[in-house]
N, C-alpha and C positions, 0 to 999 in steps of 0.2 A: 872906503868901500861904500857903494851903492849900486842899488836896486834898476836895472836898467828893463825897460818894457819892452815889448818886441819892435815894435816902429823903431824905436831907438837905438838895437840893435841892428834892423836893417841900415838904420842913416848911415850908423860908425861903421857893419865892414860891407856893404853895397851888395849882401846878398839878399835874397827874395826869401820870402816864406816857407816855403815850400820847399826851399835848398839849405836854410837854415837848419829844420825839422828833420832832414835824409843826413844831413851832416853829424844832429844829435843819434837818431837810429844807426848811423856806421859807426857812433861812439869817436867819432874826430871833435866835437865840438862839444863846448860848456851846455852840461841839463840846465832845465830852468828849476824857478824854485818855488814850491807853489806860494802862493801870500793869501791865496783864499778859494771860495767854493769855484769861481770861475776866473781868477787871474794867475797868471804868475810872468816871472821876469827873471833876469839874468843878475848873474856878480858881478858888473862889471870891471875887479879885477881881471876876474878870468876870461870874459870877452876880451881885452887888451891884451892878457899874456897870450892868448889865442893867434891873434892879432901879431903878436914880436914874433912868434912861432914862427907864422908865416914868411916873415920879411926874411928870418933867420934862414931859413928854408931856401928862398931864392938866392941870398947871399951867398951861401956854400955853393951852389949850383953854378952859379954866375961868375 
């Protein structure tokens, strides 16, 4: 387990900022976790099980 920053969570699942933050507010996606007065970052466990969700999600569909 580690500490994934936001950039770094845009790279792995190709969403934007701002779709990131609407995805935590609908409570579909991993909170972040604060690390201090002005940072915080993700588990990225749970960015990746996020991540299998989704694929899981298509696969039954498809």
């Amino acid at each position: 387990m580690r500490i994934m920053r936001l950039k770094e969570v845009m790279d792995t699942t190709g969403l934007g900022r701002s779709y990131i933050y609407k995805l935590i507010a609908d409570g579909v996606f991993p909170k972040p976790v604060p690390l201090g007065a002005r940072a915080t970052g993700w588990v990225s466990d749970e960015v990746e099980s996020w991540i299998l969700e989704r694929i899981g999600e298509r696969d039954q569909a498809g």
